[in-house]
N, C-alpha and C positions, 0 to 999 in steps of 0.2 A: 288424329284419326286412329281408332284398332286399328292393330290388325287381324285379321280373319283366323279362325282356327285353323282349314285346312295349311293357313301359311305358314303360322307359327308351328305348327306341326312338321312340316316339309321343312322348316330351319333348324327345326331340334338334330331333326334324321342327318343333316349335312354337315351338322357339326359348325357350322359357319354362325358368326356373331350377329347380333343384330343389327341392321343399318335401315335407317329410316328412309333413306333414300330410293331405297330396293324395294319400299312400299309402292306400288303402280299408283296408286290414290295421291300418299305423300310425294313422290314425286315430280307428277302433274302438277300438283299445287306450287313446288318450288319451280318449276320452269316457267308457270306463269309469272309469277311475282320477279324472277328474272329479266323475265322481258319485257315486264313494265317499268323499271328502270333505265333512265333515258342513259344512252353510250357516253354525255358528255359528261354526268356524273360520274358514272365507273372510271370515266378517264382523271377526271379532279382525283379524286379519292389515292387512287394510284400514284398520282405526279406527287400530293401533296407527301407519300412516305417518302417518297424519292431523295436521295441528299445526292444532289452533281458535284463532284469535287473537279473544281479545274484541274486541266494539266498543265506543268509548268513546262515552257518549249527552253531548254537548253540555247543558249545565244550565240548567233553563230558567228565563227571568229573572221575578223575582220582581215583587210590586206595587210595591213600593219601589223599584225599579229603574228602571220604567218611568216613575216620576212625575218630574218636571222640577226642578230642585232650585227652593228659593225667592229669590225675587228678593232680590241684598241691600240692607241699609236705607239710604236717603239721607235728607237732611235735610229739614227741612221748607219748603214755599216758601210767600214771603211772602203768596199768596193765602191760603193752609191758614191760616195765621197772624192774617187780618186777618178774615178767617170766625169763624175761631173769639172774634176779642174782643166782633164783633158781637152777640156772643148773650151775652156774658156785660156786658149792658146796664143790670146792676142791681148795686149792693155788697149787697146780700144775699145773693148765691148765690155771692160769694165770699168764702173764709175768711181769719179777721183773727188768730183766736187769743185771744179772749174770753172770757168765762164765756159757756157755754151755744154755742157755737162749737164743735161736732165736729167735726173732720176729716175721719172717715169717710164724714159727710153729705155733704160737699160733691166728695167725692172720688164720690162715683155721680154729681154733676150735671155733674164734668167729665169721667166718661168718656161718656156720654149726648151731650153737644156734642160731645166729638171723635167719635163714631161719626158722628152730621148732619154733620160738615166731611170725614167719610173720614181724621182722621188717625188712623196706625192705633198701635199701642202702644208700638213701636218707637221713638216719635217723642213720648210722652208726656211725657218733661225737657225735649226741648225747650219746650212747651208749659205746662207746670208754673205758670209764673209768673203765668201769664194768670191763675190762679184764685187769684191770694192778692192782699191787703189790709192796711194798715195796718203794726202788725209784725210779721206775718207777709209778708208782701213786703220789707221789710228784711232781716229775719230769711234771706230766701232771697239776696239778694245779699251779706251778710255773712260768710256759712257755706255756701252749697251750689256759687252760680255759679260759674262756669270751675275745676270741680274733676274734672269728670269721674267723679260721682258717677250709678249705674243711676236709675232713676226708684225703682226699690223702695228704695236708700237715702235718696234724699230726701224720702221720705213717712216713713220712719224715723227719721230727725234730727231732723224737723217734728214730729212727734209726741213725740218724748223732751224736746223742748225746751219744746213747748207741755202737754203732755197729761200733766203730773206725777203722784206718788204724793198731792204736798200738795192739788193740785187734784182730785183721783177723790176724795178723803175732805171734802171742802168739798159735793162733788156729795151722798154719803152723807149728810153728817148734813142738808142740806138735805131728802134723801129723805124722810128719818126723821121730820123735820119739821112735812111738808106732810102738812095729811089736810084732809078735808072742813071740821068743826069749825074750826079755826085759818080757812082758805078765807073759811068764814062770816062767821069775827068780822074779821078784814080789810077784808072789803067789806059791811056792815051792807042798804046801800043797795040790795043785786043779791039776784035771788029764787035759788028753789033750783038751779032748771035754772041758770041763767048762773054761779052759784060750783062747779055741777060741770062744767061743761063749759070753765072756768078752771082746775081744779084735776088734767082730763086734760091739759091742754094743755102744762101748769105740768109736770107730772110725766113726757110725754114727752119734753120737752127736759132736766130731769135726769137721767134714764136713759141717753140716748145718752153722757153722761160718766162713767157708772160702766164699770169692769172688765168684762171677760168673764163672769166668777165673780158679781161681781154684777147683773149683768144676768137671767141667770137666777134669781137669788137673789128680788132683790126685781121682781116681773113686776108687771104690770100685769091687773086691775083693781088699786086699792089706795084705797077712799075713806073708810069710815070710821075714827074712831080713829087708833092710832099705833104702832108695833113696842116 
């Protein structure tokens, strides 16, 4: 559509450029054509220049991540060392490898004193030696020393060499052996209480040499009679 002369007239005088829009007539006509397009269109049209870039979320760190890694092992120092003989101030509570000498036993009395000296487990070959006796202290510089053997193979060496098939079955029939009766005729001299409170005593120290299997096998109580 013209525009009119008094208007093109009145645009000259302003100095202002021409815009179609600022036609009243032109206008009208754009606003209708506007509004006859439906809003889901205008929305298509819009989405479709759109480009979404995800955002990438940063991952957030875990418990394990946050914890400090663990100190690594050093050796032991000669206090740790000189601690720990202090207390083991008796050859009873250390193991020689005798009849009636478990291992196992004595292996709780020395993680017990390494926990009072702070040695911690890391450091239990080095410390190892402190709890053995006779030959078994031999036994450990012959076959384990500067081999560079875990602490868990040297309780395992220790034990296959000390803690036989021929000795658990010596432990056995000894078992089998002991009852109250026998107890009695042994010690003629001792009343009832003191032959049974011999013959628990008697009987837990053969047990700690039997098997796993028989450990359970033959339990405790066990006084009269015989299997």
């Amino acid at each position: 559509m013209d525009w009119p002369e008094e208007e093109i007239t009145k645009q000259l005088k302003s100095g202002r450029t021409f815009n179609s829009y600022q036609n009243p007539a032109i206008r009208a006509r754009i606003e209708a054509n506007m509004s006859a397009i439906a809003p889901a269109t205008v929305q298509t049209a819009i989405t479709s220049n759109l480009t979404i870039t995800p955002q990438r979320r940063t991952p957030e760190p875990t418990q394990s991540s946050l914890m400090p890694p663990p100190p690594p092992p050093h050796g032991l120092t000669t206090k740790a060392l000189t601690d720990l003989s202090k207390l083991y101030n008796s050859e009873t509570i250390k193991f020689g490898g005798e009849m009636y000498d478990i291992l196992d036993a004595k292996l709780k009395i020395f993680c017990e004193m390494c926990r009072m000296v702070n040695i911690q487990p890391y450091n239990y070959h080095e410390a190892f030696p402190l709890m053995l006796k006779g030959r078994a202290h031999q036994f450990y510089y012959d076959h384990l020393a500067e081999r560079n053997f875990s602490f868990d193979d040297m309780i395992q060496r220790t034990k296959n060499f000390f803690h036989t098939v021929e000795n658990q079955q010596l432990y056995l029939q000894e078992w089998r052996s002991t009852t109250l009766h026998n107890v009695i005729a042994q010690h003629p001299d001792k009343n009832l209480s003191q032959n049974l409170e011999f013959l628990i005593d008697k009987l837990q120290k053969i047990q700690r040499g039997l098997s796993t299997d028989y450990c359970y096998k033959y339990a405790l109580p066990r006084f009269y009679g015989s299997t």
